[in-house]
C-alpha angles and dihedrals in degrees: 000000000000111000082053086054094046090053090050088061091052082047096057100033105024093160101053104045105101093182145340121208143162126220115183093343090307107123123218136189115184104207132192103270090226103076092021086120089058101050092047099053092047084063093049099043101036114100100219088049106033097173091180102167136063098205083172149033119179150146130210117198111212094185097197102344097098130013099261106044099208140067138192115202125197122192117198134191131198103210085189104047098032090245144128132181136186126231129198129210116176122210132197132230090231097058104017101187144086140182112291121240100220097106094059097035110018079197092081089068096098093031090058093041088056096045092050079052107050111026095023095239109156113221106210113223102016117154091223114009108176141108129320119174102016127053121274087256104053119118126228135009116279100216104045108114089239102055116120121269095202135348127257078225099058128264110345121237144193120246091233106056116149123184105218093204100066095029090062095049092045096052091035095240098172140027119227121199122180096268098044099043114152114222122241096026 
């Protein structure tokens, strides 16, 4: 079922499907970024495909191994015809951003919010693009293939590091009886 899929998106958009392959019966078609929104919301919204949920939103960063380092990867899944397919979108350093999907799956909210946080894609046209899983004030992206490792200066550390331990037996954030007592503390 997915290869014919596959076909029906080069149908539809023969200029803009760069490749389709299939990896252990998982089907791929890597797409131009630049009308990505359109094709997947042709999947969603036709009614022989019906790809109705975004089961992921990623992105791989292939620092010089290809000649656009990064990739936005899309996995779809059709509830109705028992089928998934992966689409591919790649972006470039240069210009690191594409259109956002919220509109289609609100579900891609939070995985284009992480994606934005950890590799610094920019996704146009999202309602609330900001941080996820750092704090507002981090710098850099963690899971760009050029993030340090480690510092010249030591760990790094974020500003607003709070040890909860402490935090917690200096404010009395808690009350210990005899019975109750909390190990460690």
């Amino acid at each position: 079922m997915s290869m014919q899929d596959a076909e029906k998106i080069r149908e539809a958009f023969p200029q803009h499907v760069l490749e389709i392959t299939e990896a252990l019966g998982q089907v791929s078609v890597s797409v131009d970024r630049s009308v990505a929104h359109e094709i997947l919301a042709f999947l969603h919204d036709s009614m022989e495909l019906r790809f109705d949920m975004l089961v992921a939103l990623t992105a791989v960063d292939y620092a010089d191994k290809k000649p656009v380092r990064f990739e936005v990867v899309y996995q779809l899944l059709s509830t109705t015809r028992c089928g998934s397919i992966r689409i591919k979108a790649p972006v470039p350093e240069d210009d690191c951003s594409i259109a956002t999907v919220t509109d289609i799956w609100k579900g891609a909210n939070w995985f284009e919010r992480e994606c934005y946080d950890m590799f610094g894609i920019t996704f146009t046209g999202h309602p609330e693009l900001r941080r996820i899983l750092m704090p507002e004030d981090w710098q850099g992206h963690p899971l760009r293939k050029d993030y340090p490792l480690q510092s010249d200066l030591g760990p790094l550390e974020w500003q607003g590091f709070i040890d909860v331990k402490e935090h917690a037996i200096k404010n009395n954030a808690f009350e210990v009886d005899e019975c109750h007592r909390i190990s460690g503390v």
